[in-house]
C-alpha positions in Angstrom: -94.1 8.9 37.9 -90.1 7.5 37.8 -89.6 3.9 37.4 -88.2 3.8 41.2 -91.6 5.1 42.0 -93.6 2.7 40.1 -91.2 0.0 41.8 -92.0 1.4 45.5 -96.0 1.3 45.1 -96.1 -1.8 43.0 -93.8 -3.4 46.6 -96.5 -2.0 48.2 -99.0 -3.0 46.7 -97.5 -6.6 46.9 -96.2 -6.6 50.2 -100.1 -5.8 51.6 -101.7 -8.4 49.3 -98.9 -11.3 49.0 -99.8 -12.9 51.8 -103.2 -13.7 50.3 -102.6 -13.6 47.0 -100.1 -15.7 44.9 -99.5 -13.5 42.6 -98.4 -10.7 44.6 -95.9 -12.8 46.5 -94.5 -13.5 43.0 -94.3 -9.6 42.2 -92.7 -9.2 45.3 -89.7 -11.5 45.1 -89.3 -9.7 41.8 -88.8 -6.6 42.6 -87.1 -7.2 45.5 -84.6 -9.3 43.3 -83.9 -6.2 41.4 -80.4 -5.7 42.6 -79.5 -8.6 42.4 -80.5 -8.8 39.0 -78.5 -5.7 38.1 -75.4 -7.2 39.4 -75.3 -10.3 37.9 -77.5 -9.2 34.5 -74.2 -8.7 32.9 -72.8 -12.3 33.1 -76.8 -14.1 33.0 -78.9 -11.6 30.5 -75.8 -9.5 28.9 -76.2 -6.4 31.1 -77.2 -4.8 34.0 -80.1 -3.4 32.1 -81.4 -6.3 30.4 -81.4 -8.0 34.5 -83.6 -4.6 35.4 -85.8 -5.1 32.7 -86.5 -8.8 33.3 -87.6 -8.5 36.6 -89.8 -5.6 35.7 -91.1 -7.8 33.3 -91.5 -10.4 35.4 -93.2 -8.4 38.1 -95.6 -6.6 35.7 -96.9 -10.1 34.2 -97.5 -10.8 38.5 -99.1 -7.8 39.4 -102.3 -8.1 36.3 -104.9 -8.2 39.3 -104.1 -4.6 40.8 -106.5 -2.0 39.9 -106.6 1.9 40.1 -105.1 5.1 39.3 -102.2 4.4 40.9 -101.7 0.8 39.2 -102.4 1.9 35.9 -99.6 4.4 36.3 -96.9 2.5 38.0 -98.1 -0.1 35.2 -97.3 2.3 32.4 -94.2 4.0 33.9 -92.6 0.1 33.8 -93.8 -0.6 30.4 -92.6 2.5 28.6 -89.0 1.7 30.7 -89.0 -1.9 29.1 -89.9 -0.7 25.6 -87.4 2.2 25.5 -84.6 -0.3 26.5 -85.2 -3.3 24.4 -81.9 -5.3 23.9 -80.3 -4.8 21.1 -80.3 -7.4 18.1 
């Protein structure tokens, strides 16, 4: 799975539960705040990647309560993106 794959089921996933569910309205105003975040990472976080992986962070630490295959990949796919682009020290 690409990480713009993982992004479109996890707004899936949110956009079907966030009107119930806290949590997934959270996810959702991450991930759809991810362009935003890439344009204005450089001047708020440093860079355009460091705004990406924020929001992915973000969204991931919203999206804990969905389950299943495909969760547990788009889950993976974004945590193997952050960890290969930590910031640098």
């Amino acid at each position: 799975m690409t990480l713009n794959e993982a992004i479109k089921v996890m707004k899936g996933w949110a956009r079907e539960k966030a009107p119930k569910n806290t949590l997934a309205a959270n996810c959702l105003t991450y991930l759809e705040a991810i362009p935003k975040a890439i344009d204005f990472g450089p001047e708020l976080v440093g860079s355009a990647f460091e705004g990406l992986r924020t929001q992915l962070m973000y969204a991931l630490s919203n999206a804990q309560g969905w389950r299943g295959d495909e969760a547990r990949a788009a889950k993976k796919t974004m945590k193997v993106w952050i960890e290969k682009n930590q910031p640098l020290p």
